[in-house]
PyMOL commands that place a pseudoatom at each C-alpha (Angstrom):
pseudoatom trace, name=CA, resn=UNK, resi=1, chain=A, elem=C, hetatm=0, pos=[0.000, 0.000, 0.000]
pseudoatom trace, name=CA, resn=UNK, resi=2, chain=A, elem=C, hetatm=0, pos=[1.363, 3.278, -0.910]
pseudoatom trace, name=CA, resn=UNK, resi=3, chain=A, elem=C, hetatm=0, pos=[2.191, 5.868, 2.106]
pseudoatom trace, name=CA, resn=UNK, resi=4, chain=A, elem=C, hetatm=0, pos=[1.444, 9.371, 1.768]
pseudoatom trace, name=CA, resn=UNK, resi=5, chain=A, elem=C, hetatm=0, pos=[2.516, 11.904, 4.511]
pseudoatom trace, name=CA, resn=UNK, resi=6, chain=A, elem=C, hetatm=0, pos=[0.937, 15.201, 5.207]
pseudoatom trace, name=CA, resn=UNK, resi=7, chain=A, elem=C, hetatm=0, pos=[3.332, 17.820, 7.344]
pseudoatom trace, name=CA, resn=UNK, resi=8, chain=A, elem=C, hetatm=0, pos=[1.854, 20.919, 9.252]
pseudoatom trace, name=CA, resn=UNK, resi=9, chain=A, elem=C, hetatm=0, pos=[-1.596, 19.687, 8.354]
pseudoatom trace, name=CA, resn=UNK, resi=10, chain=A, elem=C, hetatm=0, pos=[-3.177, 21.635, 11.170]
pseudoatom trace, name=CA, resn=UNK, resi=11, chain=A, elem=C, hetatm=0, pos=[-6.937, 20.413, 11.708]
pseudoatom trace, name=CA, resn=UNK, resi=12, chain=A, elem=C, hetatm=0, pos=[-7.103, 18.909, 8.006]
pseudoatom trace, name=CA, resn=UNK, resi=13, chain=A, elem=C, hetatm=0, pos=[-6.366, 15.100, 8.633]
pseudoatom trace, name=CA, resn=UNK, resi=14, chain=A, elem=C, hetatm=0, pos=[-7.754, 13.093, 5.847]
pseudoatom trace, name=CA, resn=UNK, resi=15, chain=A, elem=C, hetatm=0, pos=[-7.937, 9.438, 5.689]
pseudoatom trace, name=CA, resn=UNK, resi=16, chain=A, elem=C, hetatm=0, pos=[-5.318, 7.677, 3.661]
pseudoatom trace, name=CA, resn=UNK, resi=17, chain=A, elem=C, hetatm=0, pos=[-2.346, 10.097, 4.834]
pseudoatom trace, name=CA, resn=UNK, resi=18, chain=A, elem=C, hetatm=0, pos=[-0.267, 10.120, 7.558]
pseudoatom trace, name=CA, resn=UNK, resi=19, chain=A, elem=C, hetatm=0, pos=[-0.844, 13.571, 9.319]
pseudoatom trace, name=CA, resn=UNK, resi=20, chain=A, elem=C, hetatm=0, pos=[1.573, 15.457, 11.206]
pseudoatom trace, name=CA, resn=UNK, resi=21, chain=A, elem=C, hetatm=0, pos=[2.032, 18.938, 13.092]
pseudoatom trace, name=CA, resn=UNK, resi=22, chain=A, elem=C, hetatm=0, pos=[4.618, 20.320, 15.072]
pseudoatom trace, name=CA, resn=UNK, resi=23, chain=A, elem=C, hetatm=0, pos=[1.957, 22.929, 16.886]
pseudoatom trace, name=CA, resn=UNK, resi=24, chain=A, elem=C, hetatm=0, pos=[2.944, 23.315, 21.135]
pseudoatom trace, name=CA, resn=UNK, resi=25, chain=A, elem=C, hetatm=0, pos=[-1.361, 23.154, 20.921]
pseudoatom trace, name=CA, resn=UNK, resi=26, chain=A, elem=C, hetatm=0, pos=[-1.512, 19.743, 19.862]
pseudoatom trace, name=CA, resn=UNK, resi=27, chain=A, elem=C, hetatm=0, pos=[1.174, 18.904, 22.299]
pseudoatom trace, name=CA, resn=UNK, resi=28, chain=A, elem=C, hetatm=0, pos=[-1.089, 20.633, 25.337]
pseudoatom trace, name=CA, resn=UNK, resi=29, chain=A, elem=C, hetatm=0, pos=[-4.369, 19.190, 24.247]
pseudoatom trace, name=CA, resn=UNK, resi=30, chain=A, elem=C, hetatm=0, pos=[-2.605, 15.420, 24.603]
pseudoatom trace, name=CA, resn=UNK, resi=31, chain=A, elem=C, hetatm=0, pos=[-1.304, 16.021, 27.779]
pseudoatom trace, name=CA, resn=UNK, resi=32, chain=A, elem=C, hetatm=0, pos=[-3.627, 13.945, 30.689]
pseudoatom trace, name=CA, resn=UNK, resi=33, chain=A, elem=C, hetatm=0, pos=[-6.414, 15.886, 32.387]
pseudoatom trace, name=CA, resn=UNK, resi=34, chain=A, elem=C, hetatm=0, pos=[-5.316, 19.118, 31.997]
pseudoatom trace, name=CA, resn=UNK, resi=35, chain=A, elem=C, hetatm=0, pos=[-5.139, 18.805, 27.998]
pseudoatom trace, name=CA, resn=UNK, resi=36, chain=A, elem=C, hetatm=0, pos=[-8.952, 17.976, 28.310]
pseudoatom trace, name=CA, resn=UNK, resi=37, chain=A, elem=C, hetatm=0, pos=[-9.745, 20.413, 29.551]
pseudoatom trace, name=CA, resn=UNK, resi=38, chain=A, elem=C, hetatm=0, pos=[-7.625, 23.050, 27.415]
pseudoatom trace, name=CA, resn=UNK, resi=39, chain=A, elem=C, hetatm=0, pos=[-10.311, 25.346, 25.605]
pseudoatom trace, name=CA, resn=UNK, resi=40, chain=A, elem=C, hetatm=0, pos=[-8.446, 28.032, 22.892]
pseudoatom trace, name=CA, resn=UNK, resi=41, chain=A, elem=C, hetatm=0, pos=[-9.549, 26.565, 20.064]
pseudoatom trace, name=CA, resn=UNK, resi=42, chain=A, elem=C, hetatm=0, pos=[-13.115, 25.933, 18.952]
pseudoatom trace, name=CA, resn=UNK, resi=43, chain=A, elem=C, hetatm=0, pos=[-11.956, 22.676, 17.466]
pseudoatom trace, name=CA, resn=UNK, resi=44, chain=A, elem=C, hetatm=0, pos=[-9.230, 20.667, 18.541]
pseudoatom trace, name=CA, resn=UNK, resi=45, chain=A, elem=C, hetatm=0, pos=[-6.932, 18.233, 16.801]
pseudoatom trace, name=CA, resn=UNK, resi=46, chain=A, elem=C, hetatm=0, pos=[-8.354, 15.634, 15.271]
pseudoatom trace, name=CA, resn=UNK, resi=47, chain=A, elem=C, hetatm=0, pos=[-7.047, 12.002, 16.688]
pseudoatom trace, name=CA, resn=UNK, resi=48, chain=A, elem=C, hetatm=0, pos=[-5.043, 10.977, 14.154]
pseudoatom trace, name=CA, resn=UNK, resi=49, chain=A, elem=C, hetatm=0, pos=[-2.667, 14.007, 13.849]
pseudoatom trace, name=CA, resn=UNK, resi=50, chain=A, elem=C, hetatm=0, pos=[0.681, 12.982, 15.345]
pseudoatom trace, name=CA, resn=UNK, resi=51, chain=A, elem=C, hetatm=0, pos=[3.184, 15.369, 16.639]
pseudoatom trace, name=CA, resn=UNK, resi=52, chain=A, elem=C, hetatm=0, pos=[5.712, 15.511, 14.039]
pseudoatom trace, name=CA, resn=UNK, resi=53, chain=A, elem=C, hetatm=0, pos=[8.440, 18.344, 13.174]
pseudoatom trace, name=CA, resn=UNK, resi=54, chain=A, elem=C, hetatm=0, pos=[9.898, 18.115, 9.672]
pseudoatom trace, name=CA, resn=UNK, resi=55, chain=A, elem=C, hetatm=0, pos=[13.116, 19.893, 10.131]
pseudoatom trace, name=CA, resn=UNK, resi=56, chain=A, elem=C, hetatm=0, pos=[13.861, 17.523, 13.078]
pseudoatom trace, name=CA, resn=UNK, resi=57, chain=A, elem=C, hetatm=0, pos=[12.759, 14.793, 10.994]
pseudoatom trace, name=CA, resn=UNK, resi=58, chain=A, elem=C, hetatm=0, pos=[9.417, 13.036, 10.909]
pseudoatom trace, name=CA, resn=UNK, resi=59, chain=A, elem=C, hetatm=0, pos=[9.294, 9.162, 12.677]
pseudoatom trace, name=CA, resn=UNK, resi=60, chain=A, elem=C, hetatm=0, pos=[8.755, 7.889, 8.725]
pseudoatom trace, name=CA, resn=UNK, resi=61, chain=A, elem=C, hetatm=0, pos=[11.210, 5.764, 7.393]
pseudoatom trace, name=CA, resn=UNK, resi=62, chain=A, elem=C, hetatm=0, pos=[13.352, 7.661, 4.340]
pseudoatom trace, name=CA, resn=UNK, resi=63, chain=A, elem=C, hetatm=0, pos=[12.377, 6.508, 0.942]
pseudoatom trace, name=CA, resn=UNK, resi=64, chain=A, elem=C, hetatm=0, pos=[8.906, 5.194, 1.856]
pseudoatom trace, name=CA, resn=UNK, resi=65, chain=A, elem=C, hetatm=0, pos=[6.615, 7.345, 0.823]
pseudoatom trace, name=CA, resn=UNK, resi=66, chain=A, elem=C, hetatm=0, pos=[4.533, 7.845, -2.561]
pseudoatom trace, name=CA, resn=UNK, resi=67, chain=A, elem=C, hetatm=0, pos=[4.221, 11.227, -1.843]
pseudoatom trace, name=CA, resn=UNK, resi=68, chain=A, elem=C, hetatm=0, pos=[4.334, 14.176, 0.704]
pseudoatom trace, name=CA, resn=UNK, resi=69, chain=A, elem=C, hetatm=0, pos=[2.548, 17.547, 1.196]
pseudoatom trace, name=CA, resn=UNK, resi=70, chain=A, elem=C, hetatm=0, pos=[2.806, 20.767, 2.834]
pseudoatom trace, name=CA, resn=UNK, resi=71, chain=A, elem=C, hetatm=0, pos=[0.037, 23.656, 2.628]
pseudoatom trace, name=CA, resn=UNK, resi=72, chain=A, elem=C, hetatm=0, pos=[1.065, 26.726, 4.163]
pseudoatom trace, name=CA, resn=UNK, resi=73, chain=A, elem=C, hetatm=0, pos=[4.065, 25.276, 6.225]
pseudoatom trace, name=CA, resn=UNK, resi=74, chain=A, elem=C, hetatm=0, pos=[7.194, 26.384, 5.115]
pseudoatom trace, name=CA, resn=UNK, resi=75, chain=A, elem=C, hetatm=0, pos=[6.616, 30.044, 5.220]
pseudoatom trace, name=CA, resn=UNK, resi=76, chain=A, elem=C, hetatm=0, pos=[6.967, 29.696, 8.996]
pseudoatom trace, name=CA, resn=UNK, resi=77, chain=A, elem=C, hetatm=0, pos=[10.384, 28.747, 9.167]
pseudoatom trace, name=CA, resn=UNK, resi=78, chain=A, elem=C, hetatm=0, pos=[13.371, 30.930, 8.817]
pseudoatom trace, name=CA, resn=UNK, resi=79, chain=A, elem=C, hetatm=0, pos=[15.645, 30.509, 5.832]
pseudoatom trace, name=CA, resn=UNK, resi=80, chain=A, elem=C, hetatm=0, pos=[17.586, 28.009, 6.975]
pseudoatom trace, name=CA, resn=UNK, resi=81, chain=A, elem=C, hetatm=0, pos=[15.239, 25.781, 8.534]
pseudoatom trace, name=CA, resn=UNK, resi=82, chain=A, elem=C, hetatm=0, pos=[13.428, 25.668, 5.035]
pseudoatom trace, name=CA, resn=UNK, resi=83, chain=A, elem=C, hetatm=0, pos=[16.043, 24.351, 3.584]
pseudoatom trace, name=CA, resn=UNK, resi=84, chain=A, elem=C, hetatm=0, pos=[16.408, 21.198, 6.133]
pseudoatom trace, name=CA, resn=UNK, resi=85, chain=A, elem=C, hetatm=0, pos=[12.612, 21.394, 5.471]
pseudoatom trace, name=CA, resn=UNK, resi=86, chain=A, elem=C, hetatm=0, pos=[12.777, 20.562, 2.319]
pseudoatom trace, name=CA, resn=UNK, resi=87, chain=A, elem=C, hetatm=0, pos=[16.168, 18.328, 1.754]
pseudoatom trace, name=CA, resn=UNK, resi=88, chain=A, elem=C, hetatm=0, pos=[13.849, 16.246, 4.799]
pseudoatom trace, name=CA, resn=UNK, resi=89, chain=A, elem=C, hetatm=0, pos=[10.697, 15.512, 2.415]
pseudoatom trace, name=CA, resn=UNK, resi=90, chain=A, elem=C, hetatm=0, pos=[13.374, 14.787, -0.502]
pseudoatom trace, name=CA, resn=UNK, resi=91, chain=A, elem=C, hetatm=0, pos=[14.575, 12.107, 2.155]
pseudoatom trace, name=CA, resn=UNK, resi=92, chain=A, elem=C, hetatm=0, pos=[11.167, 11.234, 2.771]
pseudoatom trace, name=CA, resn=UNK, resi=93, chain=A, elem=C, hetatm=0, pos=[10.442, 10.219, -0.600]
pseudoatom trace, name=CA, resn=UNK, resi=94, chain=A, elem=C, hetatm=0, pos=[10.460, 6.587, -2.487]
pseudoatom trace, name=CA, resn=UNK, resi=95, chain=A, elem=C, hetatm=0, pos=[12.255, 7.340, -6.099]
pseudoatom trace, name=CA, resn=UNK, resi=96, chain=A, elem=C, hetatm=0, pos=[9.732, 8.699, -8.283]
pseudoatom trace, name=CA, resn=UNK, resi=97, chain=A, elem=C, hetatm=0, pos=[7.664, 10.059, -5.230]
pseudoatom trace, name=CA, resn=UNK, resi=98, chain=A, elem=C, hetatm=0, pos=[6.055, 13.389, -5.597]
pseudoatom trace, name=CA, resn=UNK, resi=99, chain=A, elem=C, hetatm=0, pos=[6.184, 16.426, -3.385]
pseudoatom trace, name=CA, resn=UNK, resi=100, chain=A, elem=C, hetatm=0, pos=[3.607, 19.166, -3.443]
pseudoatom trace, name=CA, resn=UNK, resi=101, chain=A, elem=C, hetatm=0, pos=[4.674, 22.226, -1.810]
pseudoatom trace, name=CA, resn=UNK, resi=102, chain=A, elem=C, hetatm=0, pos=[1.693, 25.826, -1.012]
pseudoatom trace, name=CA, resn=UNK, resi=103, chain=A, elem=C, hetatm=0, pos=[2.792, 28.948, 0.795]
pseudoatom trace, name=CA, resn=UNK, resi=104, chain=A, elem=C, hetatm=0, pos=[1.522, 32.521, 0.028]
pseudoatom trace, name=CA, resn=UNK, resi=105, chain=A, elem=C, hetatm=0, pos=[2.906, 34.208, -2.658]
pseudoatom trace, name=CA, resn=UNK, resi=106, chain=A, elem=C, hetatm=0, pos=[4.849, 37.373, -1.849]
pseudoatom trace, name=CA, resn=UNK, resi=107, chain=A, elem=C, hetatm=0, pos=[4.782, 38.593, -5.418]
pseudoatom trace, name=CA, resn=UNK, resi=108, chain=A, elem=C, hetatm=0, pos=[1.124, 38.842, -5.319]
pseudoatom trace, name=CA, resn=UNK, resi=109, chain=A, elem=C, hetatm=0, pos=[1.423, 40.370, -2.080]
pseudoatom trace, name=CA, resn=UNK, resi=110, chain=A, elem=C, hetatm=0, pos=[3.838, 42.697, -2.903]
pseudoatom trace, name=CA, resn=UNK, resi=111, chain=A, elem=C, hetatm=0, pos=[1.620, 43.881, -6.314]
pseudoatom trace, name=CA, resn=UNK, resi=112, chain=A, elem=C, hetatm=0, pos=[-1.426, 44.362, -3.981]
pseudoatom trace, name=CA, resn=UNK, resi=113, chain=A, elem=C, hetatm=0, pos=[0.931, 47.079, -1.661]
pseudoatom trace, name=CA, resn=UNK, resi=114, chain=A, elem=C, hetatm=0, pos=[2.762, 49.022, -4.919]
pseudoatom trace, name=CA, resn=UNK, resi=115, chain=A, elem=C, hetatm=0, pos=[-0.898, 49.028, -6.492]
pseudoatom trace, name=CA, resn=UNK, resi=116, chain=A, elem=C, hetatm=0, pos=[-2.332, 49.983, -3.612]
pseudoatom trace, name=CA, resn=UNK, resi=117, chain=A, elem=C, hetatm=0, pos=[-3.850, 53.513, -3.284]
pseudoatom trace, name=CA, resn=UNK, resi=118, chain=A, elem=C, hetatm=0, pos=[-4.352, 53.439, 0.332]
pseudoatom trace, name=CA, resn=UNK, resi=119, chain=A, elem=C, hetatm=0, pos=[-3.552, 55.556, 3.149]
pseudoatom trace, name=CA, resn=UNK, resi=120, chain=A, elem=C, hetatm=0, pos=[-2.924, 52.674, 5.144]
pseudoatom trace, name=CA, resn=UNK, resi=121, chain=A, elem=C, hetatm=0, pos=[-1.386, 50.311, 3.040]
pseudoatom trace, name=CA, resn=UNK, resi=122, chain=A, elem=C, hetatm=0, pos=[1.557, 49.509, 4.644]
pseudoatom trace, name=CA, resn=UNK, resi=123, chain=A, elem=C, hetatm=0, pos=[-0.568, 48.555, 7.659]
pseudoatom trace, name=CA, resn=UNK, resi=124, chain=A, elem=C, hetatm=0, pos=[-2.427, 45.969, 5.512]
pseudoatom trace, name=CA, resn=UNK, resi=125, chain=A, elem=C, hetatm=0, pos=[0.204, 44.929, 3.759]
pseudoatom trace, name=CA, resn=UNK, resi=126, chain=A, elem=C, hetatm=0, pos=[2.282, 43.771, 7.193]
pseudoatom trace, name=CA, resn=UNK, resi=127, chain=A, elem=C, hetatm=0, pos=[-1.112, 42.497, 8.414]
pseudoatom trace, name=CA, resn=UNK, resi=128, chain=A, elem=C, hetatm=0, pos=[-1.764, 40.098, 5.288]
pseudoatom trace, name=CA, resn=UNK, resi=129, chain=A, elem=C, hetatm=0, pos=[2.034, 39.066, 5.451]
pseudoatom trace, name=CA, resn=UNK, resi=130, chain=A, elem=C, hetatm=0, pos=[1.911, 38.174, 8.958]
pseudoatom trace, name=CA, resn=UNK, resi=131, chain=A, elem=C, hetatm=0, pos=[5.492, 39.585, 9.065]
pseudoatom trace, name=CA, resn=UNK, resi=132, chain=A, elem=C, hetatm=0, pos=[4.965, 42.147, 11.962]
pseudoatom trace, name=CA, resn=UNK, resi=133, chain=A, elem=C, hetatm=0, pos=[3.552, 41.997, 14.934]
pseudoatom trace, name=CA, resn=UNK, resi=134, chain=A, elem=C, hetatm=0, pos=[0.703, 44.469, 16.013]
pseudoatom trace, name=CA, resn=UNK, resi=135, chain=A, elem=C, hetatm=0, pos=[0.911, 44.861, 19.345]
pseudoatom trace, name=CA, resn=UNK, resi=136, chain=A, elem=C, hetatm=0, pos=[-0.955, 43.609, 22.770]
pseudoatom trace, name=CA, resn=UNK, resi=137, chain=A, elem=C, hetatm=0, pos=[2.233, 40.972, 23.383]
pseudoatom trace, name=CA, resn=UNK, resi=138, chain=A, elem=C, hetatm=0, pos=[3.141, 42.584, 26.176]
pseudoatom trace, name=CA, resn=UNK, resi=139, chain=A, elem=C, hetatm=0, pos=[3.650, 40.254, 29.772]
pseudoatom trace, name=CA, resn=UNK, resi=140, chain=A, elem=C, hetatm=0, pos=[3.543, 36.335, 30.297]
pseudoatom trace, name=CA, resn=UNK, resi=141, chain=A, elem=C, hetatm=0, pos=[0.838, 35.537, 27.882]
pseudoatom trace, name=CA, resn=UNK, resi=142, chain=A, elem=C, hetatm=0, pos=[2.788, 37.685, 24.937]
pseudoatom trace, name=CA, resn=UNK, resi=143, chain=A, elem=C, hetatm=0, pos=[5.656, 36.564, 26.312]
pseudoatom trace, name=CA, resn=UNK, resi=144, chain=A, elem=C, hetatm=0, pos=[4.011, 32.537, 26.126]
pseudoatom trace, name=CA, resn=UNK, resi=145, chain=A, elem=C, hetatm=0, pos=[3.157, 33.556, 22.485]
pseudoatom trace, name=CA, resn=UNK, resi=146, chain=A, elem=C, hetatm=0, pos=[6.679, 34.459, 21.030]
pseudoatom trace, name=CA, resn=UNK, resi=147, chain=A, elem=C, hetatm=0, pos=[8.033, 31.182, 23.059]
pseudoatom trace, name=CA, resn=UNK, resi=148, chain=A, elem=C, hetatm=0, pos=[5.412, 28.605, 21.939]
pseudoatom trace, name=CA, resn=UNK, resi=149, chain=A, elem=C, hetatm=0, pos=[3.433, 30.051, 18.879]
pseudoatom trace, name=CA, resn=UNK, resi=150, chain=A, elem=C, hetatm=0, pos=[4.329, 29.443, 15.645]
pseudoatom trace, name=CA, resn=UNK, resi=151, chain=A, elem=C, hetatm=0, pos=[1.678, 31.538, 13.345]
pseudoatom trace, name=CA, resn=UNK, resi=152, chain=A, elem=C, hetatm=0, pos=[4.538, 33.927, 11.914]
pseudoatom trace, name=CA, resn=UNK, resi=153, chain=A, elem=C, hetatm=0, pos=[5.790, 34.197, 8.546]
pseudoatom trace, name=CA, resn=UNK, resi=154, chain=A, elem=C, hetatm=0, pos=[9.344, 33.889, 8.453]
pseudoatom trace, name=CA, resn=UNK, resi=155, chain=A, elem=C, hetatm=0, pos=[10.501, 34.074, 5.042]
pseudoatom trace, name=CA, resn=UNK, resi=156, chain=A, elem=C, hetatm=0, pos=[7.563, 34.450, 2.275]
pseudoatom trace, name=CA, resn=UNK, resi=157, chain=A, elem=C, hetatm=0, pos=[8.380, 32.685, -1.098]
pseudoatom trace, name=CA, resn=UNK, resi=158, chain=A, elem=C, hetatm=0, pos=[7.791, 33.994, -4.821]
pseudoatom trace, name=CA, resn=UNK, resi=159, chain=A, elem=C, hetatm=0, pos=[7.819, 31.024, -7.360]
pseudoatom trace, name=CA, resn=UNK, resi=160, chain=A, elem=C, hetatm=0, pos=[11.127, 31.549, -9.131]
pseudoatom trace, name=CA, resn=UNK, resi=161, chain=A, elem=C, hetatm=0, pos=[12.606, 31.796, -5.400]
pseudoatom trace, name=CA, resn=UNK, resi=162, chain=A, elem=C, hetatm=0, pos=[10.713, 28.436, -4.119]
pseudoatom trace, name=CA, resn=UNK, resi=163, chain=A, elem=C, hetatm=0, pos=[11.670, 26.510, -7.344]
pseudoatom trace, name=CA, resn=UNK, resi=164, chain=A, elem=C, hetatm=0, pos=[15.016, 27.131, -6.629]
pseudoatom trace, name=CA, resn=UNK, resi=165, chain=A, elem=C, hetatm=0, pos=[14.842, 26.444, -3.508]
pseudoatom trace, name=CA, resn=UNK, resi=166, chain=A, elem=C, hetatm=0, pos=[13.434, 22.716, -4.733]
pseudoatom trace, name=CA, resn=UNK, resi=167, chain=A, elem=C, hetatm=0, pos=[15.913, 22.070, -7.418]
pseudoatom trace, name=CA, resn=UNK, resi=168, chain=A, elem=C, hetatm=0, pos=[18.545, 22.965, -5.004]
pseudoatom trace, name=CA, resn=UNK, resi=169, chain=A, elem=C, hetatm=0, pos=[17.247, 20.463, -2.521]
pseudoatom trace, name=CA, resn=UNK, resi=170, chain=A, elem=C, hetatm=0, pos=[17.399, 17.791, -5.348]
pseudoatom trace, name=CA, resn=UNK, resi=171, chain=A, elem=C, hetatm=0, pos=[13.772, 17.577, -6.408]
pseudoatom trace, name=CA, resn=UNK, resi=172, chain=A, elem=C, hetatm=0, pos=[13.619, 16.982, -10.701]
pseudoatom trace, name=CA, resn=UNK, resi=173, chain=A, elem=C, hetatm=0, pos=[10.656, 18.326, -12.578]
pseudoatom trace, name=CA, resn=UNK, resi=174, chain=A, elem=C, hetatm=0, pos=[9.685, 20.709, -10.583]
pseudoatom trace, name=CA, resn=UNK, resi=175, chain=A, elem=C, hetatm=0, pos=[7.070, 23.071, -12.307]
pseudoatom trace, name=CA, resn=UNK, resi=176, chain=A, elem=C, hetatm=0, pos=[3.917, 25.145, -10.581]
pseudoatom trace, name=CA, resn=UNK, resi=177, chain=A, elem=C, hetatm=0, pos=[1.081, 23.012, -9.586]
pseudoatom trace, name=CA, resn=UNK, resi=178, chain=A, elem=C, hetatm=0, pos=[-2.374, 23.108, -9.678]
pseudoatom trace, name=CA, resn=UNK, resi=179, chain=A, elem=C, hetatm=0, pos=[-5.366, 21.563, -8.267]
pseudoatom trace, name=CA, resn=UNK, resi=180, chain=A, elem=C, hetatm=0, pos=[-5.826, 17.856, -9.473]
pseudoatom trace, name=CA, resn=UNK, resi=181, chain=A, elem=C, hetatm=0, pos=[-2.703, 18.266, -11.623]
pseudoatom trace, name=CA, resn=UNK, resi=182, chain=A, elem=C, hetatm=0, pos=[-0.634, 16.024, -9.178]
pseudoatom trace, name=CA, resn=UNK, resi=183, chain=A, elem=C, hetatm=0, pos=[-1.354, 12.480, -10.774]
pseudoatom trace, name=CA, resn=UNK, resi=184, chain=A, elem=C, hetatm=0, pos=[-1.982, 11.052, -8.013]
pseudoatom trace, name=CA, resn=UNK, resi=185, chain=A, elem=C, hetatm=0, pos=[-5.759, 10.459, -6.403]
pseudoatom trace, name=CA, resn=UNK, resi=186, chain=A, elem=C, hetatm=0, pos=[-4.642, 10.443, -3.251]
pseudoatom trace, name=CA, resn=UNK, resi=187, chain=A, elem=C, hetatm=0, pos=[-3.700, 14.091, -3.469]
pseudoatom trace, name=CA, resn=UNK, resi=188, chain=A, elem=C, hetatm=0, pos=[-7.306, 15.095, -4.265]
pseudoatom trace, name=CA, resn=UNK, resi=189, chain=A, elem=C, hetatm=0, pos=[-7.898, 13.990, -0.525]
pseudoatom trace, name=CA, resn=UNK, resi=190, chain=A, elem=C, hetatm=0, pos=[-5.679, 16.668, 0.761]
pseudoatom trace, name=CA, resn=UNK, resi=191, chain=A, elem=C, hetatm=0, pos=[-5.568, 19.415, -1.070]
pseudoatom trace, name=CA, resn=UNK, resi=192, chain=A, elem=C, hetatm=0, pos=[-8.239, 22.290, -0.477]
pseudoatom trace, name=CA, resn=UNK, resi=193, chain=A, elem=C, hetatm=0, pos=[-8.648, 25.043, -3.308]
pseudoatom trace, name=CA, resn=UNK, resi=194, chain=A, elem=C, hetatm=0, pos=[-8.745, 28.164, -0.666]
pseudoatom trace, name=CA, resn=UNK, resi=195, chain=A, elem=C, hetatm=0, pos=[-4.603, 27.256, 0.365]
pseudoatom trace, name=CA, resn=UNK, resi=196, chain=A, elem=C, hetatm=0, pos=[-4.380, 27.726, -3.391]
pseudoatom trace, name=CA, resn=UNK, resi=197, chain=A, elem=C, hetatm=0, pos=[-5.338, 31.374, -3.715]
pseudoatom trace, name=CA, resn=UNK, resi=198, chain=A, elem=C, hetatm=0, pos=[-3.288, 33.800, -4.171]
pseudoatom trace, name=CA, resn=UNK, resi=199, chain=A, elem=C, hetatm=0, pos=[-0.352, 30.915, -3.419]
pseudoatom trace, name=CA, resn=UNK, resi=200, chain=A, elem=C, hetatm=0, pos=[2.856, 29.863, -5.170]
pseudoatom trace, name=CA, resn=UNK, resi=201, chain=A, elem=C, hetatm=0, pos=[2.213, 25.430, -5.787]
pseudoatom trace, name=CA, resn=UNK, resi=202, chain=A, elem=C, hetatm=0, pos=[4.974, 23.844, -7.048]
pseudoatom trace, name=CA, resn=UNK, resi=203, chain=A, elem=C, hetatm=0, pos=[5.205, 20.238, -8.129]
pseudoatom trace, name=CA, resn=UNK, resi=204, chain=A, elem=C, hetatm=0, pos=[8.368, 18.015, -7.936]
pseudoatom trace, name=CA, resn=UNK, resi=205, chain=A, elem=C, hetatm=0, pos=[9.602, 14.383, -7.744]
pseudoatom trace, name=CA, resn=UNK, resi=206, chain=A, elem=C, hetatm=0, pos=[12.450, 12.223, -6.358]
pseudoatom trace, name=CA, resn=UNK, resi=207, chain=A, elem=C, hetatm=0, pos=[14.761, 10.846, -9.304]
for i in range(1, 207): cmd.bond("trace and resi %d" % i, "trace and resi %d" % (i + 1))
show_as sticks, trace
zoom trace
């Protein structure tokens, strides 16, 4: 049977992958008693998410997988951490495997701000990067957020800067994806149409 691994997956768990997230929430709400009782979020994990951090490395043997995914993940590591990111799924991968990559495209972020005639464009355009911070983090719980949290954007991607990024990691092929282009049913399964807005998806196998 053919293994597919989802990374970052958040509350989207589908059957027929292997879902993983490296979120301190999913790590509260599994601790005894007190993670039953832990209320942020309106929904909680679903069971079958495991804790899993792909730039430590994922508990999946390398070269077993038929393909791996990541919507909306790698944005939220810094530079480097990317990288191991992404050299990590390579390793992941069974030869031939395919990897489907999503983060928000910068490009299109950046063309909203130049084009933008607003006073307070700058403000928007920090707000819809998630690159700044907006205030209010001030004492333990702000101080809880920058220690534990992990919504940031760290480095935002365009597409000739992510494909690079994939080549250089030793992917082959690699071209922009879209949805149901991956060849693969099992993909249709986890991949939702609103992470594709406004997104760079790129495409790539292990030779």
């Amino acid at each position: 049977m053919s293994r597919f691994v989802q990374y970052g997956c958040g509350l989207s768990a589908p059957e027929g992958w292997e879902n993983y997230d490296a979120s301190p929430t999913l790590r509260f709400e599994r601790l005894p008693v007190v993670g039953r009782l832990y209320t942020k979020n309106a929904a909680r994990f679903p069971a079958s998410v495991r804790y899993g951090d792909i730039v430590r490395g994922l508990p999946v043997p390398d070269a077993s997988c038929a393909g791996v995914y990541s919507s909306h993940v790698v944005e939220h590591l810094a530079l480097a951490d990317a990288r191991v990111a992404l050299r990590n799924s390579l390793r992941l991968l069974q030869p031939g495997g395919v990897f489907r990559v999503v983060v928000p495209d910068l490009r299109v972020l950046a063309q909203r701000y130049l084009e933008s005639g607003a006073p307070d464009a700058c403000s928007e355009f920090m707000q819809k990067s998630l690159l700044g911070r907006a205030g209010g983090d001030r004492g333990w719980k702000g101080l809880a957020s920058r220690l534990f949290g992990n919504g940031a954007h760290l480095w935002l991607w365009d597409e000739p800067g992510l494909t690079r990024e994939l080549v250089a990691a030793g992917f082959v092929d690699v071209r922009p994806a879209r949805l149901g282009d991956s060849g693969l049913a099992a993909f249709d399964a986890v991949e939702d149409p609103a992470r594709f807005a406004d997104s760079v998806a790129l495409h790539g196998r292990r030779g």
